[in-house]
C-alpha positions as CSV (number, residue, x, y, z in Angstrom):
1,X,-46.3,31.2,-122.3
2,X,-47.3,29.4,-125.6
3,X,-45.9,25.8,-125.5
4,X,-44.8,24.6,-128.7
5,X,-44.1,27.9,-129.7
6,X,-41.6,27.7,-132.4
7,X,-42.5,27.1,-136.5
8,X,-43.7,23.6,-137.1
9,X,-41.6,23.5,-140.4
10,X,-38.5,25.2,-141.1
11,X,-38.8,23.2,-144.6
12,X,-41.9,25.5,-145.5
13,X,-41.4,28.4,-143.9
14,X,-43.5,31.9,-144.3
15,X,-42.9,35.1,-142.5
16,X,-46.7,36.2,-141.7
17,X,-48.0,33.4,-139.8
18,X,-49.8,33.3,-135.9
19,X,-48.9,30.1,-133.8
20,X,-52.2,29.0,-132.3
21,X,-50.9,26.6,-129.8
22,X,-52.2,27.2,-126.0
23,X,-55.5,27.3,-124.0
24,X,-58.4,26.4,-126.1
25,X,-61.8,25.7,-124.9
26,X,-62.7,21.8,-125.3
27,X,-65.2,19.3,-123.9
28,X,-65.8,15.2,-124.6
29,X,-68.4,14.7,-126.7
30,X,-68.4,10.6,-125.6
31,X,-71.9,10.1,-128.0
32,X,-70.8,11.7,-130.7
33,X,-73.3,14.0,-130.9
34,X,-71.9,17.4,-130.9
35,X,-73.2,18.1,-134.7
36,X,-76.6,17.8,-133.9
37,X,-76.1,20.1,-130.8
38,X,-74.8,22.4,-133.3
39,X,-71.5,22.7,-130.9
40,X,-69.5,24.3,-134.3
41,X,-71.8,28.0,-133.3
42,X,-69.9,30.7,-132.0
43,X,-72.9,30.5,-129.1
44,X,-72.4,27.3,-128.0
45,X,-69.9,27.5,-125.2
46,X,-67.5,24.1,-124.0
47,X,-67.1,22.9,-120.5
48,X,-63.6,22.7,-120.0
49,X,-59.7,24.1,-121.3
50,X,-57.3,22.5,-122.9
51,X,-53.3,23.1,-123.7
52,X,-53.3,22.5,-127.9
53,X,-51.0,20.5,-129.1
54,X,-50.9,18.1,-126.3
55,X,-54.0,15.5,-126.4
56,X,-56.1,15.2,-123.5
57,X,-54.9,11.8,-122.6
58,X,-51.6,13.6,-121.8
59,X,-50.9,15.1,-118.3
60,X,-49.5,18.4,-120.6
61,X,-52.7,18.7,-122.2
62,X,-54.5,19.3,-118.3
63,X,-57.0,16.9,-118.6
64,X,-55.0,13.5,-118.2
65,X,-58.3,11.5,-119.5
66,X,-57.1,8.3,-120.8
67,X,-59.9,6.0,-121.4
68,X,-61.9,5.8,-125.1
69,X,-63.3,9.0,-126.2
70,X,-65.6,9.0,-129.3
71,X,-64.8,12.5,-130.4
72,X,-63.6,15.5,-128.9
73,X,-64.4,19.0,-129.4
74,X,-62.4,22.6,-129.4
75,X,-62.8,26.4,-129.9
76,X,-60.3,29.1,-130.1
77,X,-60.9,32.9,-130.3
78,X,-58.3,34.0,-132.8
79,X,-57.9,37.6,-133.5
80,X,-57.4,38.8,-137.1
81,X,-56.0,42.1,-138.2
82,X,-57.0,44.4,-141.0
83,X,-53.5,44.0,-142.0
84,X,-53.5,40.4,-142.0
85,X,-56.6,39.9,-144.0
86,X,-55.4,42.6,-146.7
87,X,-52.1,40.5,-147.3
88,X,-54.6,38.2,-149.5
89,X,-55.0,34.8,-148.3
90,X,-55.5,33.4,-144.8
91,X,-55.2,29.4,-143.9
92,X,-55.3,27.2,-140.8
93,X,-52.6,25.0,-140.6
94,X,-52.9,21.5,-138.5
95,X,-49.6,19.4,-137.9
96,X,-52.1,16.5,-136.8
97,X,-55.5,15.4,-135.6
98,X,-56.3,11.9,-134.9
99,X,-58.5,11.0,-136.9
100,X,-61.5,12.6,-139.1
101,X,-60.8,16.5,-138.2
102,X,-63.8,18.8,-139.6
103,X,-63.3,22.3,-139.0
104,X,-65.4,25.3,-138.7
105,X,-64.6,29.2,-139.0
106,X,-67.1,31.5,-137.4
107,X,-70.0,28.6,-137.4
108,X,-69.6,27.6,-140.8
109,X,-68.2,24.7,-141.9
110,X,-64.6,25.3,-143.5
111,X,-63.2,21.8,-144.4
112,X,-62.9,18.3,-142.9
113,X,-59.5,16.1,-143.2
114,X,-59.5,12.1,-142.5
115,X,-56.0,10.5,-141.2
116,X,-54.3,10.6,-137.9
117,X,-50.7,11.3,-138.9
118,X,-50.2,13.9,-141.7
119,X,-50.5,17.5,-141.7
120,X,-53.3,19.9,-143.6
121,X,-54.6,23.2,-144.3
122,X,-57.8,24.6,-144.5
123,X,-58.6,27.9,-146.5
124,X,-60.5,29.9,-144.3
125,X,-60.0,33.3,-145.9
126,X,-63.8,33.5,-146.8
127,X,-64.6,33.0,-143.4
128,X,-62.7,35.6,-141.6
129,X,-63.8,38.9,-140.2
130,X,-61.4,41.6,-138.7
131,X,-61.1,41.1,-135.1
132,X,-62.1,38.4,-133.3
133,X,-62.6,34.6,-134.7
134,X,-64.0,31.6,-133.5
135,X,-62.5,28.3,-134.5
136,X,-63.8,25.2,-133.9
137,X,-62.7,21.4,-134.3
138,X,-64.7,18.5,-133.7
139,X,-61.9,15.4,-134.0
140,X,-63.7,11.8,-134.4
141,X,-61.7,8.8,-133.2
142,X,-63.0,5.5,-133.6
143,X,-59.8,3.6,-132.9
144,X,-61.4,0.1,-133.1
145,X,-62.0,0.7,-136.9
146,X,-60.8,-1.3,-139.0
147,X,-60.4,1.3,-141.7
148,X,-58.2,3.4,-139.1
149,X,-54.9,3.0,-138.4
150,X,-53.7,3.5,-135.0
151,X,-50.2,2.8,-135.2
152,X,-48.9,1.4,-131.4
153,X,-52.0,3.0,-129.3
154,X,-53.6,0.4,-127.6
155,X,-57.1,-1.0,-128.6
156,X,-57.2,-2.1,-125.2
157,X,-58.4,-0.1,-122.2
158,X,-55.2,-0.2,-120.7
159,X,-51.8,0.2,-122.3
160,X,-50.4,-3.2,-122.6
161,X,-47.2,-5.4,-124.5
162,X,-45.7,-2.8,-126.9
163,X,-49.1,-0.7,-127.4
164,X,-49.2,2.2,-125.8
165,X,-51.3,5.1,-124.4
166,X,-54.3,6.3,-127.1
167,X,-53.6,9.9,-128.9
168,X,-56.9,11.7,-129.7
169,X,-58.1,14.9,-131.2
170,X,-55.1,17.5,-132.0
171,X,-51.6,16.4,-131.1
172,X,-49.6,18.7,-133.3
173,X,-48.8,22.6,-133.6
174,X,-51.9,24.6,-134.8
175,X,-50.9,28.0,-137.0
176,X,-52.3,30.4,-139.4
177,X,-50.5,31.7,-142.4
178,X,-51.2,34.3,-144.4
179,X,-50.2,34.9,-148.3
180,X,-51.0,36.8,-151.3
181,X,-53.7,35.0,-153.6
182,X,-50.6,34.1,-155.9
183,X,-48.6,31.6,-153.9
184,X,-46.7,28.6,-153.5
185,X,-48.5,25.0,-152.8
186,X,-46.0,23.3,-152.5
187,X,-42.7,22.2,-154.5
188,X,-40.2,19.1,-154.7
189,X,-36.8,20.0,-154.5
190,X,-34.0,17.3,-156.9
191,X,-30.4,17.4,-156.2
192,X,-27.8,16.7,-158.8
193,X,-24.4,15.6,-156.9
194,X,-22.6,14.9,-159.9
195,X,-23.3,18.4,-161.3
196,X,-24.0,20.6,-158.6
197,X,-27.3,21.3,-159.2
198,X,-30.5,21.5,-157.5
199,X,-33.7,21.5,-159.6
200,X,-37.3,22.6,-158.4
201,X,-40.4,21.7,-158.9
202,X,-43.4,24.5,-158.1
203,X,-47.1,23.8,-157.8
204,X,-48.4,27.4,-157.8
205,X,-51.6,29.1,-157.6
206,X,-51.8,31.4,-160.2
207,X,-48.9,33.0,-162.4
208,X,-46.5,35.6,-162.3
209,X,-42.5,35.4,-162.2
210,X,-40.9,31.8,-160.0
211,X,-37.6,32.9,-158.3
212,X,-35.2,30.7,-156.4
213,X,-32.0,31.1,-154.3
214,X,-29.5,28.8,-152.7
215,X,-27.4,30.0,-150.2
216,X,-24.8,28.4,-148.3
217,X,-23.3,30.4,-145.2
218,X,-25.5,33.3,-146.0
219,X,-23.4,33.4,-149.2
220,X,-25.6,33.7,-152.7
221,X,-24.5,30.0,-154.4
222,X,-27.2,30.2,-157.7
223,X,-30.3,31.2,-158.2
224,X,-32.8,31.2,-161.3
225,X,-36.3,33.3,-162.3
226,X,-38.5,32.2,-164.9
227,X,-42.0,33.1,-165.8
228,X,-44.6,30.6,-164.6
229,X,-47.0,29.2,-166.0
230,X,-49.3,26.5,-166.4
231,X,-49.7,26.5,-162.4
232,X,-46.2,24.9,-162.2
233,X,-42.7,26.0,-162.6
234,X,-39.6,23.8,-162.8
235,X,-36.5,25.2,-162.3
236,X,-32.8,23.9,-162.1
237,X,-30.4,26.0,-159.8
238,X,-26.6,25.8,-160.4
239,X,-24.6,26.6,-157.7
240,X,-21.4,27.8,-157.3
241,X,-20.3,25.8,-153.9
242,X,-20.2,22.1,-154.0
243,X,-20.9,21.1,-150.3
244,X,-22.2,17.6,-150.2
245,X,-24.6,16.6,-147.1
246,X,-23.0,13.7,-144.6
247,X,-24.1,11.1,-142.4
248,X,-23.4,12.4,-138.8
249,X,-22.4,16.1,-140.0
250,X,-25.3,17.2,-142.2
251,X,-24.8,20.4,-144.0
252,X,-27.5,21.8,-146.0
253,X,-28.0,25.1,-148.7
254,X,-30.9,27.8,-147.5
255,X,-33.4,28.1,-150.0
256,X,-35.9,30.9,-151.1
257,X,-38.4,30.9,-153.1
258,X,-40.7,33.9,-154.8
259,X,-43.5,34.0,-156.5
260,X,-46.2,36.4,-157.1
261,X,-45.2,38.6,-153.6
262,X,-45.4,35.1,-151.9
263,X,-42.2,34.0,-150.4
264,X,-41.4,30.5,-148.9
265,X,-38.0,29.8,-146.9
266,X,-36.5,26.4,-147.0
267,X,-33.6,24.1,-147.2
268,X,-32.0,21.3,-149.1
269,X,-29.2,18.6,-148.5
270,X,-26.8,18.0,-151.9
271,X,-27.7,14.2,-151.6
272,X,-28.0,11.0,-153.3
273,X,-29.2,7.6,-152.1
274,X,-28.8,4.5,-154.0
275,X,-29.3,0.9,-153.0
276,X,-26.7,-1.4,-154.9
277,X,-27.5,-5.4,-154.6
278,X,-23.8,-6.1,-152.8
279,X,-23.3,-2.5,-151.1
280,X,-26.3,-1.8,-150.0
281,X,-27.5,1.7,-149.1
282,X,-25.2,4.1,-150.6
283,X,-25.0,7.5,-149.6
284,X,-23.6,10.6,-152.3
285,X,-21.6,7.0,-153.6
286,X,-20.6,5.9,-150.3
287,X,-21.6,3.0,-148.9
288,X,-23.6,3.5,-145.2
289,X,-24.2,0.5,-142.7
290,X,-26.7,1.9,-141.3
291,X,-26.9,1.4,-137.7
292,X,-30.4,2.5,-136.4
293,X,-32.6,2.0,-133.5
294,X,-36.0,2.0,-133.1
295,X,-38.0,5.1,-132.3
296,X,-41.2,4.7,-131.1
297,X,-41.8,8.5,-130.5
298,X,-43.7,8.4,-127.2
299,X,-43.1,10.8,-124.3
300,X,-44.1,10.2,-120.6
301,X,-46.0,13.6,-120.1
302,X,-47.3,14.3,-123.6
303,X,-47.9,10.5,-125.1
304,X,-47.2,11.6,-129.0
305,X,-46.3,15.1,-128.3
306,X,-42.9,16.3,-127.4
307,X,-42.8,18.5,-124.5
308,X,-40.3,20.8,-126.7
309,X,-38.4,21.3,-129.4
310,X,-35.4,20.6,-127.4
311,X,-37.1,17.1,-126.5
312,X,-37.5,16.3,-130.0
313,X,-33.3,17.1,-130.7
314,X,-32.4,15.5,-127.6
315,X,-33.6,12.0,-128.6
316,X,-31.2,12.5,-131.6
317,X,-28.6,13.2,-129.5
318,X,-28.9,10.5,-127.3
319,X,-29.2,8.0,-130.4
320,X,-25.8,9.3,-131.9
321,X,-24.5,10.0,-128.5
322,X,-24.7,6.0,-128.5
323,X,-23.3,5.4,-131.9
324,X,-26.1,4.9,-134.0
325,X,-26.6,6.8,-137.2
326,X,-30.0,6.8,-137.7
327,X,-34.0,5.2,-136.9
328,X,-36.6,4.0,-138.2
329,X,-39.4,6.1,-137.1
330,X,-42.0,3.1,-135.9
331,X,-45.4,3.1,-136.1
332,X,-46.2,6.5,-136.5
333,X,-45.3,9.4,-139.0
334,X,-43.1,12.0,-136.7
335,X,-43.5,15.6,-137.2
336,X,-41.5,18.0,-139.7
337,X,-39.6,19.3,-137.1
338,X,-37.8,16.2,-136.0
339,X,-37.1,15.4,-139.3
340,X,-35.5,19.1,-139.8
341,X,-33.5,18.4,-136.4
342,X,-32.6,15.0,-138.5
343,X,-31.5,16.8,-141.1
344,X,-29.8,19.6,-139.4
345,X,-27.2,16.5,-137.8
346,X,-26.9,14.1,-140.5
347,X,-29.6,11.6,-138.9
348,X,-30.6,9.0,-141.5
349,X,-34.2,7.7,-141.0
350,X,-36.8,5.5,-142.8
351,X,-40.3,6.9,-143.3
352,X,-42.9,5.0,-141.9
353,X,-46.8,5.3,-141.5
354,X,-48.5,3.7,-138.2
355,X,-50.4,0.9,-140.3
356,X,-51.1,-1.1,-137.2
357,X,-55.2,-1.2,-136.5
358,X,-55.8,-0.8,-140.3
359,X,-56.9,-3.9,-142.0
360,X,-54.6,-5.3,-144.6
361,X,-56.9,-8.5,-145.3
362,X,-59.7,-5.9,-146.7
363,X,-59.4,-3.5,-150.1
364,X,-61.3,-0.9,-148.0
365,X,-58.2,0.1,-145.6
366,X,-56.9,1.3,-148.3
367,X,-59.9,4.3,-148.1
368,X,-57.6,6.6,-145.9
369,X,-54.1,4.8,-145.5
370,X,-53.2,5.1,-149.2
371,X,-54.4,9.0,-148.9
372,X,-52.3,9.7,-146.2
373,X,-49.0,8.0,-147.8
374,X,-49.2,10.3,-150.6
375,X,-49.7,13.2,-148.5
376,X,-46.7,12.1,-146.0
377,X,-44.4,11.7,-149.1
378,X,-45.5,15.2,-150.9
379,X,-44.8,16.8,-147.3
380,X,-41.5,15.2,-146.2
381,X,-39.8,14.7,-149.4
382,X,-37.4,17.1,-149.4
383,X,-35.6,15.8,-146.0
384,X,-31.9,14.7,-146.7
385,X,-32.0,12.6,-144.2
386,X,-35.0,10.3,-145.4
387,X,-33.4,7.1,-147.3
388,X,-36.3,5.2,-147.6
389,X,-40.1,4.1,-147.1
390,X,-42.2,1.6,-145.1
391,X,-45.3,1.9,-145.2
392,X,-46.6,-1.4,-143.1
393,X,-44.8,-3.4,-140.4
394,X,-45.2,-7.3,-139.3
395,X,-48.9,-7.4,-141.4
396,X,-50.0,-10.9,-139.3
397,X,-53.0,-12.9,-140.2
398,X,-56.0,-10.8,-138.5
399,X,-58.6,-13.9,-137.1
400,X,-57.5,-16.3,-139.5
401,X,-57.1,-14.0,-142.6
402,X,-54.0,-13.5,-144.5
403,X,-53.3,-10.1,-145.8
404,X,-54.3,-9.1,-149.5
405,X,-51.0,-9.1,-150.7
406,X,-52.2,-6.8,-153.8
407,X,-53.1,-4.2,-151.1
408,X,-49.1,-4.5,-150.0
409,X,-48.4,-4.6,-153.8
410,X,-50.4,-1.6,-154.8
411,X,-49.0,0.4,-152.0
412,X,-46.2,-0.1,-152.7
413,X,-45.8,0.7,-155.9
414,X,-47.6,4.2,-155.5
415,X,-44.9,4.9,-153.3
416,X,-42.4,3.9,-156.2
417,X,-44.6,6.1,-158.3
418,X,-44.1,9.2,-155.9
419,X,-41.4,8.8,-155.1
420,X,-38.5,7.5,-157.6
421,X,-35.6,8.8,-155.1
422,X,-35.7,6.6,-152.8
423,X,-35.9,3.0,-151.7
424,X,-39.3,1.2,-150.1
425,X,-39.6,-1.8,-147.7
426,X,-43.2,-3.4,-148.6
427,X,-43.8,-4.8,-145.5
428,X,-41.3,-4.7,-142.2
429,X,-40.7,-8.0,-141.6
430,X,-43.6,-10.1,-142.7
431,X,-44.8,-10.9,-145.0
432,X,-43.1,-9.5,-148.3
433,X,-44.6,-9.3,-151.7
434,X,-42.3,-6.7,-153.7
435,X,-39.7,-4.8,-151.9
436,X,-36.5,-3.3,-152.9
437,X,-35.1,-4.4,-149.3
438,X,-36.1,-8.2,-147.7
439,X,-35.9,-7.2,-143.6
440,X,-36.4,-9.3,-141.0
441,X,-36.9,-9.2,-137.4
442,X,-35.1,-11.8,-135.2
443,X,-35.5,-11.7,-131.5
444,X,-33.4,-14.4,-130.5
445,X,-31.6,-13.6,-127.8
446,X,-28.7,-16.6,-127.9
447,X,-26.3,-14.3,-129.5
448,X,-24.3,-17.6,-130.9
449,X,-27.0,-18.7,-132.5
450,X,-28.1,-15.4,-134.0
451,X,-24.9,-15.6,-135.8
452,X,-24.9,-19.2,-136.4
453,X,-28.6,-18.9,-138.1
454,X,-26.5,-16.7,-140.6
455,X,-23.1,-18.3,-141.6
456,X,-25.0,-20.1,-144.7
457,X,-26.0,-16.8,-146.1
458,X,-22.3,-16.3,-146.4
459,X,-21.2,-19.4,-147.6
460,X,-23.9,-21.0,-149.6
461,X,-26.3,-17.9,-150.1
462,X,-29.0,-19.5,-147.9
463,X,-31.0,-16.7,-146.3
464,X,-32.1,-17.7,-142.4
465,X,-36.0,-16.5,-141.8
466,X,-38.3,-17.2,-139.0
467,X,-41.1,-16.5,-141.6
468,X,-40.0,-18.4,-144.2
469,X,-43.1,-20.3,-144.7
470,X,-44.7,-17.3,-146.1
471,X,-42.1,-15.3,-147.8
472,X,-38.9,-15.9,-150.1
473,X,-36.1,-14.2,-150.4
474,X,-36.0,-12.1,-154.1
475,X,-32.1,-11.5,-153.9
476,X,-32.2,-8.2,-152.7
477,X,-30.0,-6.6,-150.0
478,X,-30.9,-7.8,-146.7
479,X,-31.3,-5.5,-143.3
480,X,-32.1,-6.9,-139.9
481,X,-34.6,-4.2,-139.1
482,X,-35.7,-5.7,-135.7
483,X,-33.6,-7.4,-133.0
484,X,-32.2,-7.3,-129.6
485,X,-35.1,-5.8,-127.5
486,X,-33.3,-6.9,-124.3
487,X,-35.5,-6.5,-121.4
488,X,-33.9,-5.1,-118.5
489,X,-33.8,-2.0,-115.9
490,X,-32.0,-3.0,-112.9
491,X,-33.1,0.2,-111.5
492,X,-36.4,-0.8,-111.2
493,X,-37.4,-3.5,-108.1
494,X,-39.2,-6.6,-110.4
495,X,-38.3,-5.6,-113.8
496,X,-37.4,-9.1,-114.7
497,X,-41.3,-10.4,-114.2
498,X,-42.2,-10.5,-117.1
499,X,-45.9,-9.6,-116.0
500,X,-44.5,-6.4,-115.0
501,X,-42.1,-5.4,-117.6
502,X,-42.6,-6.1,-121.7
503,X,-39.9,-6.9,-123.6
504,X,-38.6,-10.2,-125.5
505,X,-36.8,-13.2,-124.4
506,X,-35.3,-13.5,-120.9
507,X,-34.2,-10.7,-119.2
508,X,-30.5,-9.4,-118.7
509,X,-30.2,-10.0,-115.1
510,X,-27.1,-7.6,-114.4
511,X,-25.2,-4.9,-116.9
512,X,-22.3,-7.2,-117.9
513,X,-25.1,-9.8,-119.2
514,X,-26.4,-6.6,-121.2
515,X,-23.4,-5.9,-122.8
516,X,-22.5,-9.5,-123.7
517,X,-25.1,-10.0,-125.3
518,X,-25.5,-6.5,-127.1
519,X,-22.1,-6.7,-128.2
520,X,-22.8,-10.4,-129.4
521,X,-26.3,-9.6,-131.6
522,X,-24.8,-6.6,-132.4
523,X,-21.6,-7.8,-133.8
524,X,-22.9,-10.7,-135.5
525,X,-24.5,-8.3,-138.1
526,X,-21.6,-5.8,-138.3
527,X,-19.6,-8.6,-138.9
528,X,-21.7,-10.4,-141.7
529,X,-20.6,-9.2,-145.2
530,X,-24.2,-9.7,-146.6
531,X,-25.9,-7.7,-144.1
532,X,-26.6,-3.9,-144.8
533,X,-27.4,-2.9,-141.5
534,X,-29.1,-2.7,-138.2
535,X,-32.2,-1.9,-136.1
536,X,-32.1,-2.4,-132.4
537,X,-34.7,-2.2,-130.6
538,X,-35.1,0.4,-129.2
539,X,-34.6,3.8,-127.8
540,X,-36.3,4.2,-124.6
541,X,-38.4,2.1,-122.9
542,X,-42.3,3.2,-123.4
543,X,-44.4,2.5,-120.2
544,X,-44.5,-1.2,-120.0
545,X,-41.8,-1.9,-122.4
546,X,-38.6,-2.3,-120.5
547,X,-35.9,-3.0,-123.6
548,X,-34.9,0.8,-124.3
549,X,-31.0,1.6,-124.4
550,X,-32.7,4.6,-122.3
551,X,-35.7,5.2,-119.9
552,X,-38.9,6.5,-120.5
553,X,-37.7,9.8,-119.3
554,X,-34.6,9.6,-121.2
555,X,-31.8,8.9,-118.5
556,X,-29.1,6.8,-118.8
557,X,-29.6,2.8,-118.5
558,X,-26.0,1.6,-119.5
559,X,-22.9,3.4,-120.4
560,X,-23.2,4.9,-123.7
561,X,-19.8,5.0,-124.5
562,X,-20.0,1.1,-124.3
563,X,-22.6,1.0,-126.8
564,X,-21.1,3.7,-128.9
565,X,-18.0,1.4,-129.1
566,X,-20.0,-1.6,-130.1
567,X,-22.1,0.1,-132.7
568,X,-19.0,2.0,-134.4
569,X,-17.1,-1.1,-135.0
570,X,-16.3,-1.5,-138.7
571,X,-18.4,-3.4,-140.8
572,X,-17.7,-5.8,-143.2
573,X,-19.8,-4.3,-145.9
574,X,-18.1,-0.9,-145.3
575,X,-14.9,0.2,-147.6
């Protein structure tokens, strides 16, 4: 049975492809010399098997290997058809490799890709035979770098605080596809909610006639041809069913698109975010107190990986199950397929990269970090159910050095400049420079005082911040995208010692305590007209880390119905 076997990415979907997910051969390569042994030649055979997509510090993956491993090597034996080569174009798809992938096809060397997080493909159609091919990936992981970012894995030896078990080598689905040599690239997708209309944006390779069909309920809603040309097409569907996408319902039109014999299956939400100074986030014109948690993405048995698709869902249905609307996806850039599930429910999320490890004091993090934003946005910017962007989170001093704030300024604005939809958060939490939303993360677990630091923002517009030395407040609309991480699991013998269990402040020490003082942080924001939302943290607990609303293997930790109560209590921003 192939694990991970479904499509990676329902949001770019073609018929002809070959899931490559499974056994592959693999061996350590701890001196990072498997070049120079010339370990990329069909002849040169590796030691031991590996499950792809699982990384080998996970128990899925079989080899359970969790301390530092220079690089990593792979090989599959991929058989091709006649009929798949004839179709025109062949590439290997990667969801992810941490961190510099280089990729060979039959001993040759096909392409190379830096950047732990985002997704690529390598043309390999040159390279092919019919019958049997040998792939091969070398993966280089230097996690100490400071041009690398790492996210929450832990520089350590040993997971420790709220870093976590290291990911390295493939961690994400492996596919071919195959297309004609005319194809689609990749397109951007523009919904009009005031006019009902959806308008494309093709990159193509070559020319020929663009076509494009909405659908909704299998039902034809609009569709549009026009001769391409120029390598781009631009398009602007009207349809015939106004069905606007929701917050906790979803709803979404199918999409195909032609060109040239190529055809691409996707989707699209009719949605619009806007972020008004008194309102905040606003949602198809209604205004959304967002009420996320914190998602951290980690799983006990495959680290980065989900186990399943079904694992991925489920941690959206135990979010909502609890009231909250939405996450922001910490530290690391999740794969399309959660977003899709996101999408699918009406699961608002903020887009984030996992800057930790990179350095922000230094122009020369921006080598691969600033690459892989741009290719995170031009993958995932058609999900409905993205509102906005953070690229960095809590950017502290690194050995007396402050951060560059024109690296935080220049990120920013590239994210502005691909992205014009949307809203972007700088920094998360420290230490802002331009931003369209000023966060901050409070931890203070005196619920009275958590309010109390906050009544002068009411009355006399005086904005309460813990890093106030180092930041000011530009008027924008305030979010409290960190707070709560209450440390407790009663189920556990010593989870209050604190050298056994990570979390902040004092631990709940029974479930009434909990819920006083959820109900207390919790409220204190819904309650404050000048707050746009929430961020708790966080979802489950992650080895050490003992302040998830859930374990580690996603049972229950409190009554949900509780915290669903709490959570869905009106807020004073809402209409």
């Amino acid at each position: 049975m192939i694990p991970r076997n479904e499509h990676p990415n329902p949001g770019f979907f073609r018929k002809n492809y070959l899931i490559l997910n499974g056994e592959w051969d693999f061996d350590f390569d701890f001196g990072n010399s498997g070049e120079e042994k010339k370990l990329y030649k069909n002849d040169c055979k590796l030691s031991k098997k590996i499950i792809v997509p699982f990384c080998p510090e996970s128990e899925l993956s079989g080899i359970n290997y969790k301390d530092f491993m220079a690089a990593v090597w792979y090989k599959k034996t991929v058989n091709i058809t006649k009929e798949q080569l004839n179709i025109g174009k062949a590439f290997i798809v990667f969801g992810a490799v941490d961190f510099h992938a280089r990729i060979f096809v039959n001993g040759e060397f096909a392409g190379e890709h830096f950047g732990g997080y985002t997704s690529f493909r390598i043309d390999a159609t040159k390279f092919l035979v019919e019958g049997d091919n040998i792939i091969t990936v070398y993966a280089q992981d230097d996690i100490r770098s400071p041009l690398q970012a790492r996210g929450k894995q832990s520089e350590l030896l040993y997971s420790h605080d709220c870093d976590y078990t290291r990911t390295t080598g493939i961690w994400q689905t492996v596919y071919m596809e195959f297309c004609p040599v005319n194809y689609i690239k990749s397109f951007k997708v523009y919904p009009n909610i005031d006019n009902a209309t959806v308008t494309i944006h093709a990159d193509l390779e070559g020319y020929g006639e663009f076509s494009a069909k909405a659908y909704w309920d299998d039902n034809l809603a609009g569709e549009v041809t026009v001769n391409a040309s120029g390598q781009t097409a631009t398009v602007t569907v009207p349809l015939s069913e106004k069905h606007l996408w929701e917050v906790g319902k979803g709803g979404l039109y199918a999409l195909k698109l032609s060109f040239g014999g190529d055809e691409v299956s996707s989707y699209f939400g009719l949605r619009e975010v806007k972020l008004t100074a008194d309102k905040g986030v606003k949602i198809n014109g209604k205004t959304v107190f967002q009420r996320l948690i914190l998602d951290q993405g980690f799983y006990p048995d495959g680290i980065y990986t989900a186990p399943s698709a079904e694992a991925l869902k489920n941690d959206i249905i135990l979010s909502m199950k609890a009231g909250f609307n939405g996450a922001r996806l910490h530290q690391k850039i999740f794969e399309p397929l959660f977003l899709h599930y996101c999408d699918e429910l009406g699961y608002i999320v903020w887009g984030e990269h996992g800057n930790w490890g990179a350095d922000h004091t230094n122009f020369e993090s921006l080598r691969y970090f600033l690459l892989e934003i741009e290719e995170e946005i031009e993958r995932d910017f058609n999900h409905p159910s993205i509102v906005g962007w953070c690229p960095y989170n809590e950017t502290w001093d690194i050995n007396g050095r402050k951060q560059d704030d024109d690296i935080i300024r220049i990120v920013y604005r590239t994210i502005k400049n691909l992205d014009k939809t949307r809203p972007c958060i700088d920094t998360s939490g420290n230490f802002h420079v331009e931003t369209d939303i000023y966060d901050l993360h409070n931890y203070d677990q005196d619920y009275n005082k958590f309010r109390g630091d906050y009544e002068k923002f009411i009355t006399e517009n005086i904005l309460f911040d813990h890093q106030g030395h180092r930041q000011e407040w530009n008027g924008a609309p305030v979010f409290m995208s960190e707070y709560g991480g209450i440390r407790v699991d009663l189920s556990n013998p010593g989870e209050n010692d604190r050298e056994k269990a990570w979390g902040y402040g004092n631990a709940a020490t029974s479930l009434e305590e909990f819920y006083e003082r959820y109900d207390g942080l919790t409220t204190a924001m819904i309650d404050n007209p000048k707050m746009i939302g929430f961020c708790y943290t966080q979802l489950t607990d992650v080895e050490q880390e003992l302040n998830g609303i859930y374990r580690y293997d996603r049972t229950e930790k409190f009554d949900s119905e509780i915290l669903y109560k709490i959570n869905s209590k009106k807020a004073a921003i809402e209409e």
